[in-house]
N, C-alpha and C positions, 0 to 999 in steps of 0.2 A: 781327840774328841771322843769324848764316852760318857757315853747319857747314866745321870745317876737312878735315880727315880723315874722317871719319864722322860719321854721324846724332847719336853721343851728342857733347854738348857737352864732357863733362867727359873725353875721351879725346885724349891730345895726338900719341901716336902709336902706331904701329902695334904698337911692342915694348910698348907698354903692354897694350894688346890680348890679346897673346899670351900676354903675364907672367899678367893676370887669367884667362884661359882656363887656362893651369895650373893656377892655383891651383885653377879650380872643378874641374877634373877631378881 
């Protein structure tokens, strides 16, 4: 178990991150 980018497992990068954060706001 080894975090790549971040804590959550299921985030592959960073623009993913970003994408999700949009959305919720």
């Amino acid at each position: 178990r080894q975090p790549r980018c971040s804590s959550v497992p299921w985030i592959p990068d960073n623009r993913t991150l970003e994408l999700i954060l949009d959305i919720l706001q």
